[in-house]
C-alpha positions as CSV (number, residue, x, y, z in Angstrom):
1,X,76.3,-153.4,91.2
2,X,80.3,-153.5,90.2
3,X,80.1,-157.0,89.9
4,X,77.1,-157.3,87.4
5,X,79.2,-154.1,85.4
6,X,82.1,-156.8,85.7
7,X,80.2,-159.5,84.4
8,X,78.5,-158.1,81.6
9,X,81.7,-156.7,80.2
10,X,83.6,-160.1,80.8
11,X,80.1,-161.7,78.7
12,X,80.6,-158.8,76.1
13,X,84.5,-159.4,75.7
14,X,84.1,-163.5,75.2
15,X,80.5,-163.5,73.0
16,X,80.4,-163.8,69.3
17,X,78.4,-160.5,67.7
18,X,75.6,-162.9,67.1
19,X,75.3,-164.3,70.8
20,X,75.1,-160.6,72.2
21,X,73.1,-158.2,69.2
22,X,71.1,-161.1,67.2
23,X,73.4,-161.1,63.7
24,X,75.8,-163.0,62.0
25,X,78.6,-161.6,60.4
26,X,78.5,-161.4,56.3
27,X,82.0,-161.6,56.2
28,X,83.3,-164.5,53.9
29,X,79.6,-165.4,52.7
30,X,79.5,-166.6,49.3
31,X,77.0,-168.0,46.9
32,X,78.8,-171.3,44.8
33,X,75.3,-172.6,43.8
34,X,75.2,-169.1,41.5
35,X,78.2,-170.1,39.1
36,X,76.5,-170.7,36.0
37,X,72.8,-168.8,37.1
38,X,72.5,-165.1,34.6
39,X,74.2,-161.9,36.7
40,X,70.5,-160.9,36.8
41,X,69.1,-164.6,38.6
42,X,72.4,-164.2,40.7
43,X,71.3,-160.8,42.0
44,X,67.8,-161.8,42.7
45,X,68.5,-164.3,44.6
46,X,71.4,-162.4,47.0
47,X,68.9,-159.8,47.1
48,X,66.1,-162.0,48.3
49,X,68.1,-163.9,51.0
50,X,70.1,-160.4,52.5
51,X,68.0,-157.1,51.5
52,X,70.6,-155.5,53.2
53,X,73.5,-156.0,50.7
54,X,74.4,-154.0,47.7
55,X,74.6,-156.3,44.9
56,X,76.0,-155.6,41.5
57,X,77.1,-157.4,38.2
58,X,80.0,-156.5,37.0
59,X,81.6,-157.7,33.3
60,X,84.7,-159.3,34.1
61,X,88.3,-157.6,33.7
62,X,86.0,-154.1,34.4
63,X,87.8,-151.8,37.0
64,X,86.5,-151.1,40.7
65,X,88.0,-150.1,43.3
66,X,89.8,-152.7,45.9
67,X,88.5,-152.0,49.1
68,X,86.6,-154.5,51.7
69,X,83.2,-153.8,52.2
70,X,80.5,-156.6,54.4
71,X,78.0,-154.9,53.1
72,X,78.7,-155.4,49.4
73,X,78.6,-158.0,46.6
74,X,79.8,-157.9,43.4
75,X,78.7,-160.5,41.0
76,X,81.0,-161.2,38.2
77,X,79.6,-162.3,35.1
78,X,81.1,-163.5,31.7
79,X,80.2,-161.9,28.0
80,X,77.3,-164.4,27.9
81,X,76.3,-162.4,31.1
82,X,76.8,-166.1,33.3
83,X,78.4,-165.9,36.9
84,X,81.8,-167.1,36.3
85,X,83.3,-166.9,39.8
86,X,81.3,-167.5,43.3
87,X,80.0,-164.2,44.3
88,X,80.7,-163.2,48.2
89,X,80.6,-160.4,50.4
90,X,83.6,-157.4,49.7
């Protein structure tokens, strides 16, 4: 019985999230293909692929606060409300 403790913490200590709960990790996803798309096409389609996610559009130059989040996108867009930067999880 120790051993197979042993062993399953060794696995646990060397496995990728994914390989031991089922999930890949949102961190450094972004969406390039979306420059250009409307803030509200841009959304949709975040929203559609990762339900999960809070997505907003936000004007560009407006203030927000700085912190990291993986379970957050923010979707810059222009005046002429087009995504201006790739938007990505943070």
């Amino acid at each position: 019985m120790r051993f197979q403790n042993l062993l399953v913490t060794l696995l646990l200590l060397i496995s990728s999230p994914s390989m031991v709960f089922g999930f890949t990790s949102m961190e450094g996803k972004s969406w390039p293909e979306l420059v250009g798309k409307t803030g509200e096409e841009a959304e949709e389609k975040i929203k559609n692929d990762h339900p999960s996610l809070s997505v907003s559009i936000v004007p560009e130059g407006s203030m927000m606060t700085m912190d990291y989040r993986t379970d957050r996108v923010r979707i810059m867009v222009g005046e002429d409300g087009k995504v201006n930067a790739a938007p990505k999880v943070g």
